[in-house]
N, C-alpha and C positions, 0 to 999 in steps of 0.2 A: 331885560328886553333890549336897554341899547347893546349891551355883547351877543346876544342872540342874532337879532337883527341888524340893528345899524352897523355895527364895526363890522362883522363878519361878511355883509349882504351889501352894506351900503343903503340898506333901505331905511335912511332914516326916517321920512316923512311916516312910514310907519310905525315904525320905535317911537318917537316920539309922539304920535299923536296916539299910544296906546300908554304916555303917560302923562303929558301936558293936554288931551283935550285936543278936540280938532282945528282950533288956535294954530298946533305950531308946524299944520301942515304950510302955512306963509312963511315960516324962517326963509331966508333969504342963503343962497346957495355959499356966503360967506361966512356964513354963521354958521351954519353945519360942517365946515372948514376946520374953522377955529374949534366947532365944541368936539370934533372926530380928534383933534389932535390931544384936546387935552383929555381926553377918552381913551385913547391908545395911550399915553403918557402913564395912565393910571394901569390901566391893564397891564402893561409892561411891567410896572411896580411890582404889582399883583403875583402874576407867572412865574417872578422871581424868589420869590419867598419861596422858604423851604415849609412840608408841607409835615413834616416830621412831628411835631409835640400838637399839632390839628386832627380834628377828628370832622371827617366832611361825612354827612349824610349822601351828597351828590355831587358829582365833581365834574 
């Protein structure tokens, strides 16, 4: 959901309250900052791997 939504869309208030509860529609606009980077940080990781000796149902 956060790749679907928030990184792609930017919508985090909904990614995340479609996994935290409607709690984290309050994060605070610094906080979705910091957690989008280390989000993309990860993805980035992700995208890089080779996808060769994996067997993905859905990609």
């Amino acid at each position: 959901m956060l790749y679907l939504k928030g990184i792609s869309t930017n919508d985090f208030p909904t990614a995340l309250s479609a996994i935290l509860g409607e709690s984290a529609k309050g994060l605070s606009a610094s906080t979705i900052t910091r957690l989008k980077s280390v989000w993309q940080d990860e993805y980035n990781q992700w995208r890089r791997q080779s996808l060769r000796s994996k067997e993905y149902a859905y990609l």
